[in-house]
N, C-alpha and C positions, 0 to 999 in steps of 0.2 A: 686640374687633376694630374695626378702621375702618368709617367707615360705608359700605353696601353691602347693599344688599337681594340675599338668598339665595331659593331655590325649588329643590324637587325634583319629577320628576314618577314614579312609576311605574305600568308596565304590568304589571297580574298576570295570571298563568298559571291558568286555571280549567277541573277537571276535575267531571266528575259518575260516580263509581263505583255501578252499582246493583245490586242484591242479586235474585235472580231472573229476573224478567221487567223488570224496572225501569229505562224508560231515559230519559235526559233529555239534550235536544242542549245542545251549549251557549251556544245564540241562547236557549232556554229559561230554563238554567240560571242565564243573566245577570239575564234577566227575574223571577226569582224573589227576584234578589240586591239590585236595586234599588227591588223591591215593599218591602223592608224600610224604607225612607226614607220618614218620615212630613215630605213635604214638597208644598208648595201648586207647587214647579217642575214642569218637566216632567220627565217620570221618569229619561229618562238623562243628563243633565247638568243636577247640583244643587250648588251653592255650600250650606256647611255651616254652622249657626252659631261654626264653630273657625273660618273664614274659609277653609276649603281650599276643595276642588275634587273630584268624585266623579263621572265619567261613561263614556261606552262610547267607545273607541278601535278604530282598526282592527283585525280577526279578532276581536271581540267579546270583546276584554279589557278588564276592568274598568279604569280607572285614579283616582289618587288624585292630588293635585295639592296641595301645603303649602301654608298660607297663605305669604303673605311675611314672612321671616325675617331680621334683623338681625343676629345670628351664628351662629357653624354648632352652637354648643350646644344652642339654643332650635329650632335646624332639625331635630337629631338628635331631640328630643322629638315633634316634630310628623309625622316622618318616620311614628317609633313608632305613634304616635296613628293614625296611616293603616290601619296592619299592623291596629291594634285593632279598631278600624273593622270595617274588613273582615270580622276576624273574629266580629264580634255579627253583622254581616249574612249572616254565610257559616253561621251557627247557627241564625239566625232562619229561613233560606231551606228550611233540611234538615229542622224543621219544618213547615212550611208541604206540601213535598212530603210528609213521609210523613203531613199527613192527608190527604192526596189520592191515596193508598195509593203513591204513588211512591219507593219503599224505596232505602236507600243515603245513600252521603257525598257530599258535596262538597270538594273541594280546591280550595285556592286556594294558590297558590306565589309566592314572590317571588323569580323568577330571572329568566333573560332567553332560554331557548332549550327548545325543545320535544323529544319524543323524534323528531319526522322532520326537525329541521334549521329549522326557522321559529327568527328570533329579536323579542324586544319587547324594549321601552328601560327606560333608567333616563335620563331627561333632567334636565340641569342646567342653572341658571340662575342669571344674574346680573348685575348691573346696574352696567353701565360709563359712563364718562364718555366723549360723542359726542365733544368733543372729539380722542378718539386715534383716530389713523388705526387702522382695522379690521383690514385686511389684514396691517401692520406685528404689530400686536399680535399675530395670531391666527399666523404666522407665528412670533414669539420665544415663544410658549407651547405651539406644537408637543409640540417635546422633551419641554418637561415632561410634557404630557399623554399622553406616548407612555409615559416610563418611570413614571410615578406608580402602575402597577396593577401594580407589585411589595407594595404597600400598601393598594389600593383591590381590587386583582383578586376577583371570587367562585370562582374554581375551580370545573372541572367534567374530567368524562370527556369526551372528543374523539374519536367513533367516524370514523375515517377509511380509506381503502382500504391504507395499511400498521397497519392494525389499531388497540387502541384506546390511547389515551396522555391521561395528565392535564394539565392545561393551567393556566395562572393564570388567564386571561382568558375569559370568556363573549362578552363581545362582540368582543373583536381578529378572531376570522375574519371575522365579518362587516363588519368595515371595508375600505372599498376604495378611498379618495381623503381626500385632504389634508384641503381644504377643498370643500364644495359645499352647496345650498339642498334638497335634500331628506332627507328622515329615513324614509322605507318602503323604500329601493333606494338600489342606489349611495351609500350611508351611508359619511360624512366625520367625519373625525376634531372638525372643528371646522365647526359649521353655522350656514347666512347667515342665519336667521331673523333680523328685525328686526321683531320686537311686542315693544314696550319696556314697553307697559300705564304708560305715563310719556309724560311732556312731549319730544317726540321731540325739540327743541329742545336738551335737554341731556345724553339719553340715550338707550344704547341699551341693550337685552338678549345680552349672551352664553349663546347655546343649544348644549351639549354634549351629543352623543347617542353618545360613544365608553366610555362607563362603566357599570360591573357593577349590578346590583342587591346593595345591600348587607345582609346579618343582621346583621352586625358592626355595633355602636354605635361603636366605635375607629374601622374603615375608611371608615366613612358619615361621622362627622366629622373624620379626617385629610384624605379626600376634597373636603371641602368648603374648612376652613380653609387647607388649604395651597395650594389653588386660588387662593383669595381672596388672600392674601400677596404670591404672584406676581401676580395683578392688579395689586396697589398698588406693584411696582416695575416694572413695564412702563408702568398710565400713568404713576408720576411720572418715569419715564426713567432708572431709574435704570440703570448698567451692565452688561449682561448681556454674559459672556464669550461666543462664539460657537458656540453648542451644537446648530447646525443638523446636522441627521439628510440623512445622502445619500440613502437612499429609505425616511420613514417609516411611510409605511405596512408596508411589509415588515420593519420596524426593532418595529413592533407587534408583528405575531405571531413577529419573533425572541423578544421579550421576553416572549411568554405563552407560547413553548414551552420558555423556560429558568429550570425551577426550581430552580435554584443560586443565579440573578441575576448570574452572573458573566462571562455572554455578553459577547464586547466588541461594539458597535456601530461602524458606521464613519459619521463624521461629513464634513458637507459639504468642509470644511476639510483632509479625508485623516486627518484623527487618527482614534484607537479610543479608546472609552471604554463603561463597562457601565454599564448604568441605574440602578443606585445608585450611582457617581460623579457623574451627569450629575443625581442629585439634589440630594447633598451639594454641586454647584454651587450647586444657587438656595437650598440653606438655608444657605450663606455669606456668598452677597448679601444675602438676607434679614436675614440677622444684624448684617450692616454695615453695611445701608440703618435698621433699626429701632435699632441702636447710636445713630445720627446724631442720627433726627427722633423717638427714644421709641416705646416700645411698651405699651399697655395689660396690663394681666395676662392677659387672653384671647389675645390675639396673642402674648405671653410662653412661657405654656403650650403653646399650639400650636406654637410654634419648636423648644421642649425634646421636645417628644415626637416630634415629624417628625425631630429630629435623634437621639433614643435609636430608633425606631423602625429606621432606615436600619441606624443600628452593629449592631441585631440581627439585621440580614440577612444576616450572616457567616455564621448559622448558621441558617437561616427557621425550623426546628423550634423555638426558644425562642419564637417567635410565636404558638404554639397557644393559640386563646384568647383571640389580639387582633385577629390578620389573617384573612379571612375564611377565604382560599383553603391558608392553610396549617393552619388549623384543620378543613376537611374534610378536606382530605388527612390527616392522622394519623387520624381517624375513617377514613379508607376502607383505608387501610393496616392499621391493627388488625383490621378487620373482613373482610381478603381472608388476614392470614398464620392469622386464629382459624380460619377457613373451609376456606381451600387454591384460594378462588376464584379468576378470573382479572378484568382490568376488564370482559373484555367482557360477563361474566355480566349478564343482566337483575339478578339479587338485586344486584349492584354498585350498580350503574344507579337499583335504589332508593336505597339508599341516601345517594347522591348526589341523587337528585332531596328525600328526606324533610329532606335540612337544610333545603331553603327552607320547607317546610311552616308557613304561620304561624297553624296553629293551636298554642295554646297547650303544651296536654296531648298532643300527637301528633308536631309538629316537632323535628327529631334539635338544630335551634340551641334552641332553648327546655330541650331533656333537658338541657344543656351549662348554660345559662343559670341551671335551678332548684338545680343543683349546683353552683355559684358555680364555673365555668372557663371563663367568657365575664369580660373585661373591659365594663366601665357607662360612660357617659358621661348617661344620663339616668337618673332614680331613678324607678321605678314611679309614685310620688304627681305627677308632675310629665309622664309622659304619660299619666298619666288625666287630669289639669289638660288638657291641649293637643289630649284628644279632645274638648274641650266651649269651652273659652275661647281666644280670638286673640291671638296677640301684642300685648302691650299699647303695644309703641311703632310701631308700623304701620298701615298705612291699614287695614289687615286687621281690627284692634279695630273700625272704621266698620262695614263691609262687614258683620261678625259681630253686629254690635249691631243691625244692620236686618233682616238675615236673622230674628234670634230674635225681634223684636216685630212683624214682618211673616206670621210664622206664629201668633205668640202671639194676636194681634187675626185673625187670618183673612182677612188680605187676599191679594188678586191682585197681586203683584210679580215685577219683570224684576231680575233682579242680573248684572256682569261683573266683570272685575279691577279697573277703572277707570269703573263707574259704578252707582247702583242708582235705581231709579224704582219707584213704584207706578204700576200699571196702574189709576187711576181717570180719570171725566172731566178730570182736569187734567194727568194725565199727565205726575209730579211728578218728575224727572227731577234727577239730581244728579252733575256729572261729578268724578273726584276722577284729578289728575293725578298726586297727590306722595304718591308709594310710602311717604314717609317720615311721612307727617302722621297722626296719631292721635287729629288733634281736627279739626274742622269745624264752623262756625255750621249751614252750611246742612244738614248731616246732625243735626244737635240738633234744626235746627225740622222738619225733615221727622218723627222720630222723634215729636216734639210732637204731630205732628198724624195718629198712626196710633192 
């Protein structure tokens, strides 16, 4: 791919089920989860020797944070590596409680919405050139980001007051404005944050908080790559036909309550067109723009499959297995016509809630996964690699390399995205601007001298 530093962030959903008298909040709960981290930070927000990010977010969900990633391949690994995470700590914690006689599981989920209607993010990131006007851009990438979760969607049951209905989109209800600067409320398709954790001079961060929590290794990196893509013809300017949505927010949840994909939208313009047209738009420019200036084999691949992905939407059931949301859905279908259930049933309700489950041996995407009817994009050996080691072309490698000999030697250290210090009398302090750099004098001699 071009270059471009990626990140993901997620917020997990974390239950404590106890057996008897056995109860644990889940201000506890968490607490248990991050005693598992043998680390000299402080306990709830630890930078990891993988270079990610591990701490407590609002309503006391756990979050995980990737290092910085250079394409959405090595990001899909590292995403993984998070899930993994999670779950040695989410194992180690359930010990720990029942020797403390406090009996039962813990759950941890990777979705985005609760059973009484609270939702958490899956945020995205990415790192654009200041140069382009923000507004401009974030504007001509609307569409896209409105109809992409025909591909990206997680699917869930939608319990609503005309009863309950399946839906693509976990987060599309809870969207309610175009663009805006907050992410807890009134949540915006596309949001102002501007911490570039870079040389602000040249750069800024694109922070998306309108996207699913992904199982799918396909969806998590279609998600990414073809984001990225449409980056690269926006700022290089190239010509986007005018695919502006007359009201998208509303134009969302048309698109997450029509699982055919064949809804027509109406466009600023007065035309109509359905979300997989309006895709097969930017994978044409795409096509014609990479025709021109070359495309890598990473960006190659990601073209060909964003473009077989779409032709398969004729029929979304041939997607079981690649696309997240149409892959439960055939799971919850099987399991209501075997049954005679209805959605509304609670046993539904599990069922849909057990795909995100990221335990191993107990999640309905994993049962899918060990019987080979999930589609891979990362190979097992390579996210155990990215539960322990950092991107090796990122500043991430730096940040990773200090963290492990700053615990190794037992020191007192302060780490962020963009800088690491030892806490001794000198107060050894190291700022690192360029997301892109993987080598540094001055992090050599500081390592030197721990």
């Amino acid at each position: 791919m071009l270059s471009r530093i990626y990140g993901l962030e997620h917020e997990y959903g974390l239950i404590f089920s106890g057996r008897g008298s056995s109860t644990v909040s889940v201000e506890s709960a968490l607490g248990y989860l991050f005693d598992g981290l043998a680390t000299r930070q402080s306990g709830s927000n630890v930078f990891l020797p993988n270079g990610g990010r591990l701490y407590q977010d609002t309503g006391c969900h756990p979050e995980y944070a990737t290092p910085e990633c250079r394409n959405p391949r090595e990001l899909v690994a590292h995403d993984k590596a998070g899930e993994r995470i999670m779950e040695q700590l989410m194992l180690r914690a359930e010990k720990e409680l029942a020797r403390r006689g406090l009996r039962g599981n813990l759950f941890v989920f990777k979705n985005n919405t609760d059973s009484v209607g609270n939702t958490y993010g899956c945020h995205e990131n990415y790192l654009v050139d200041r140069r382009c006007e923000f507004h401009r851009l974030s504007e001509r990438l609307i569409p896209f980001l409105v109809t992409r979760q025909v591909f990206t969607g997680a699917g869930k049951i939608l319990r609503a007051p005309a009863g309950c209905r399946y839906v693509i989109s976990q987060r599309a209800q809870h969207i309610c404005q175009r663009i805006a600067s907050v992410t807890t409320n009134s949540r915006s398709i596309v949001n102002t944050r501007d911490e570039p954790h870079a040389d602000p001079e040249k750069y800024r961060r694109l922070h998306l908080i309108v996207s699913d929590s992904n199982m799918s290794e396909l969806s998590e990196y279609l998600k990414v790559a073809t984001t990225g893509i449409v980056l690269t013809l926006l700022e290089e300017d190239a010509r986007v036909r005018d695919l502006q949505l007359q009201e998208p927010v509303h134009a969302l949840r048309e698109v997450s309550n029509d699982l055919t994909c064949r809804k027509l939208l109406r466009l600023a313009n007065g035309k109509m067109m359905t979300a997989v047209q309006i895709q097969k738009v930017y994978v044409e420019l795409a096509v014609a723009f990479f025709s021109r200036t070359g495309a890598d084999e990473e960006t190659a691949h990601a073209l060909r499959t964003w473009a077989d992905v779409l032709e398969s939407l004729e029929d979304p059931r041939s997607l079981n297995g690649q696309v997240d949301w149409v892959t439960k859905k055939v799971l919850l279908d099987a399991y209501t016509e075997r049954s005679g259930l209805e959605l509304a049933d609670p046993r539904v309700a599990m069922i849909d809630l057990q795909y995100h489950d990221i335990r191993r041996d107990r999640g309905l995407y994993y049962l899918l996964e060990r019987r080979g009817h999930v589609a891979r994009v990362a190979s097992d050996e390579q996210i155990e690699r990215a539960m322990e080691d950092p991107p090796e072309d990122t500043r991430a490698l730096l940040r990773g390399k200090f963290v492990r000999a700053a615990e190794r030697a037992r020191r007192s250290y302060t780490v962020d995205w963009s800088y690491v210090r030892l806490n001794d009398r000198f107060g050894s302090t190291v700022i690192c601007k360029n997301p892109f750099a993987s080598q540094d004098s001055r992090i050599e001699f500081l390592l030197s001298s721990i």
